[in-house]
N, CA, C and O atoms as a DFTB+ gen file, in Angstrom:
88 C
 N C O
     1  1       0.845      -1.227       0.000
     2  2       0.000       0.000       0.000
     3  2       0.868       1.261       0.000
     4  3       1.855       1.489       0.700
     5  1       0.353       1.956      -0.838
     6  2       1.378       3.529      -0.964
     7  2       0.569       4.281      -0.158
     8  3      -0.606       3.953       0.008
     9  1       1.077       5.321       0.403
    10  2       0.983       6.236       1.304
    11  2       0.842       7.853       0.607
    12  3       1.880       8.494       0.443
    13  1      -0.027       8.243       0.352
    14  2      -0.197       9.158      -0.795
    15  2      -0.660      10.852       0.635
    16  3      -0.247      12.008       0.726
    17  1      -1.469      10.174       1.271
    18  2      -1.856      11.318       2.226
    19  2      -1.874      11.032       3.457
    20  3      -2.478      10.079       3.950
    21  1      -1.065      12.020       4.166
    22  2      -0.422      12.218       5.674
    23  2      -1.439      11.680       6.444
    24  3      -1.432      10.513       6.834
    25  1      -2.387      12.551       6.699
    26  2      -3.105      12.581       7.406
    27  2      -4.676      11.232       7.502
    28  3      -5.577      11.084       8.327
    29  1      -4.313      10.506       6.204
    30  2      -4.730       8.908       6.052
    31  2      -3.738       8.031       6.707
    32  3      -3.885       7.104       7.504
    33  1      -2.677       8.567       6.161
    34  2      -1.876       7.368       6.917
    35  2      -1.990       7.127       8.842
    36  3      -2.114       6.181       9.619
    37  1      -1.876       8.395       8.904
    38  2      -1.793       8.640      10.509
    39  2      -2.969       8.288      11.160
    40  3      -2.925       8.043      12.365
    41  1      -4.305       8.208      10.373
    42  2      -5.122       7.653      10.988
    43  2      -5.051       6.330      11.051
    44  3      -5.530       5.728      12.012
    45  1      -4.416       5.673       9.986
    46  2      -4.677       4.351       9.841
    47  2      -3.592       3.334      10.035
    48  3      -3.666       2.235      10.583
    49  1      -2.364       4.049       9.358
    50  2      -0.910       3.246      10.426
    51  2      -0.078       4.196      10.280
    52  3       0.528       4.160       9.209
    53  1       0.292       5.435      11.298
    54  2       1.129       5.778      11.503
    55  2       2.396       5.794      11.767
    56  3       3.176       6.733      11.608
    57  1       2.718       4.167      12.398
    58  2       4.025       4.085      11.870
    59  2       4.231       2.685      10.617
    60  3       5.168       2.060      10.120
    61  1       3.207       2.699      10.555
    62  2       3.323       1.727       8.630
    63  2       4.055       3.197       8.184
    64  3       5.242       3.443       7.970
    65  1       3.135       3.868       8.144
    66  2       3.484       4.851       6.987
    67  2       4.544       5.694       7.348
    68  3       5.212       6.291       6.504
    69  1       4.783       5.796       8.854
    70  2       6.110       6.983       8.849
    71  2       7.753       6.084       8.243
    72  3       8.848       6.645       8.251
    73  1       7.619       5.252       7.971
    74  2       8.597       4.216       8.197
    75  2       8.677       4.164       5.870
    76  3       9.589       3.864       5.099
    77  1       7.635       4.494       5.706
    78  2       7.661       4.700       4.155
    79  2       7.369       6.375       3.398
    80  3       7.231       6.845       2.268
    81  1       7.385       6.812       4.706
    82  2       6.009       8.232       4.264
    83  2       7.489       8.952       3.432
    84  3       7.404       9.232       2.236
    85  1       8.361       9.116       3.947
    86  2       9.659       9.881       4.158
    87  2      10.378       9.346       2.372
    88  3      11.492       9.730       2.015
């Protein structure tokens, strides 16, 4: 799963996504 918007990710896996967001 791509990580397109911050504030989706953070609701939904914040650190799934901080770990790819970057």
């Amino acid at each position: 799963m791509k990580c397109e918007r911050l504030l989706f990710c953070y609701q939904m896996t914040f650190s799934h996504c901080d770990s790819r967001a970057q």
